[in-house]
N, C-alpha and C positions, 0 to 999 in steps of 0.2 A: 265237666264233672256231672254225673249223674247218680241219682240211688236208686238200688235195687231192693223192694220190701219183698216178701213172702207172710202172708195171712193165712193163717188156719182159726177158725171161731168153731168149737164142737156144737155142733145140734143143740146138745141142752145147753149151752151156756145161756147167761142172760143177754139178750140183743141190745136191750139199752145201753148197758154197762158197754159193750163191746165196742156201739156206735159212739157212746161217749169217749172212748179212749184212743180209735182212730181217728175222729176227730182232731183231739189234741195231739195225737200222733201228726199228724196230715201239716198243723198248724205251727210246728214250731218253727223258732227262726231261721234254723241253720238250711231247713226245704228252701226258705222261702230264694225265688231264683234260680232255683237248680232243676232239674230235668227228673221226672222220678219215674219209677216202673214200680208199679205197686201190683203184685198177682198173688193168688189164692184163693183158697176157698171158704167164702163166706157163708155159707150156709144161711144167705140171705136169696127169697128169690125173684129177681130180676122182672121175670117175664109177670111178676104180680104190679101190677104198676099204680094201683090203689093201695097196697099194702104200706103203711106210715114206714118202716123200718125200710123197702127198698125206695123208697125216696127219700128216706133221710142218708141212707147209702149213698147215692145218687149225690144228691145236695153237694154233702160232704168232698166227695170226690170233684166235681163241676167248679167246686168255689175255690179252688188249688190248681184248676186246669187240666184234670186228669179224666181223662174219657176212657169209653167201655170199649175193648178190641172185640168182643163178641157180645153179639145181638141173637143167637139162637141156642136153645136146651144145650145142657152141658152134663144133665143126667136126665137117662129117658127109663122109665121101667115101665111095665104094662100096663100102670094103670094111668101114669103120670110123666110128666116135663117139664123140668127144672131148669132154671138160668142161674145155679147157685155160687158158679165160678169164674173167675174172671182174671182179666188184666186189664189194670186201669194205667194210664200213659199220658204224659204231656208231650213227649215225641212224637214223631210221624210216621205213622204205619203204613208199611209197604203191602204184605198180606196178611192174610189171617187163618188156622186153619183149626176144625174142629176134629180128632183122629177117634174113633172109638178103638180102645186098647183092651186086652183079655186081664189089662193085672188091676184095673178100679170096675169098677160101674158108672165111673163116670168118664166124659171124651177128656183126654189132651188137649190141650189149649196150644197152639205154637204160635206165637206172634209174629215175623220180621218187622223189627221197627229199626229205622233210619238212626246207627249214632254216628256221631262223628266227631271226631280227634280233635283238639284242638295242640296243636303242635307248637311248642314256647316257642318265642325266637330266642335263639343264640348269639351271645353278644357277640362282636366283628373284635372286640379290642378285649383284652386281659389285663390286669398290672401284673409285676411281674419282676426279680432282681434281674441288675444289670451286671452277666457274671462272665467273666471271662479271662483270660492269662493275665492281663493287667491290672484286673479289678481285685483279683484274688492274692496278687504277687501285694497290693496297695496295704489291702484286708493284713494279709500276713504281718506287712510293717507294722501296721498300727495294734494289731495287736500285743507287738513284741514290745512294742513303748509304753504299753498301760503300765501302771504301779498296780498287781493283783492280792498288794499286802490286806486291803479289806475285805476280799475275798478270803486269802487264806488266812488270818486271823479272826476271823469270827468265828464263834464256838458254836452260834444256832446258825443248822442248816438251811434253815428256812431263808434268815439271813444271808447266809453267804450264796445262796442260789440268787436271790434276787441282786445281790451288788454282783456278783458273775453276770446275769443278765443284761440288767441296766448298762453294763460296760459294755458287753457284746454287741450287744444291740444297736449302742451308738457307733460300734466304730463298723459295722455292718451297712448299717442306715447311711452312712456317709463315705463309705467304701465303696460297695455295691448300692444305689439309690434302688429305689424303687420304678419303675418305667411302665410307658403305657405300650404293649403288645401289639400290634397288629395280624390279627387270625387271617391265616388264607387256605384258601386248597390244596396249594401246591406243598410242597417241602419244606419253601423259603417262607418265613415268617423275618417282617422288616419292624423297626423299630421307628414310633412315631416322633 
């Protein structure tokens, strides 16, 4: 299992406030152990590496396991170059790619990062009733020997479903047992 974040922080917003709240984002329990992809735009920049705010960025991210998939500008304009966007990952990164697009001012980010499935196993055995001409012809007798007077003489439904149950149930349970399954590939499925 893994989580997928998206981060938008606008320009003006306050940076502290921000880095304090992914922070506590970054840090709660249910992360902790799990695999995350954290991407957006931060509107923090990178390539400043003196700047208190991209190193507490940074920090933040590092002390979780989550590293930066790009290391070059991700908004260029003529006067200036920014590392303001990112993907940060405790995954394995295969490539990385920077695309300049006509619909931002700023590049695409495309990560391939390594996930991988992890696939339950499927139990080999089931339980299961043991039901068949016999078991059912059994079921039929016994439920034709019950006295169903406390069923049909209760006036609360509630009651007379559960004395209907209770009754069923037992001559069910000891008609039909319950059995352990055997799963196979084939058609035939054998009883253990």
């Amino acid at each position: 299992m893994f989580f997928f974040c998206v981060v938008y922080r606008p320009p003006s917003s306050p940076v502290k406030s921000f880095l304090s709240k992914l922070h506590d984002f970054l840090h709660q329990p249910h992360f902790q152990n799990k695999d995350v992809i954290l991407s957006g735009d931060f509107n923090i920049d990178l390539l400043e590496a003196s700047n208190e705010s991209s190193v507490e960025l940074l920090s933040s991210c590092f002390s979780e396991c989550l590293l930066p998939t790009c290391l070059i500008p991700t908004r260029i304009s003529p006067s200036s170059a920014s590392l303001i966007d990112n993907i940060f990952t405790s995954l394995p990164i295969q490539a990385n790619f920077a695309v300049l697009s006509d619909i931002s001012d700023h590049f695409l980010l495309v990560s391939d990062i390594a996930l991988t499935c992890k696939i339950p196993q499927v139990s080999k055995e089931r339980q299961g009733r043991l039901i068949n001409k016999i078991t059912l012809k059994h079921l039929n007798e016994s439920l034709g020997l019950l006295d169903w007077q406390e069923v049909i003489s209760t006036e609360d439904t509630d009651e007379a479903t559960d004395n209907f149950l209770r009754n069923f149930n037992c001559c069910l349970d000891s008609r039909c047992p319950l059995v352990t399954i055997k799963i196979c590939r084939g058609r035939k499925c054998f009883l253990k």
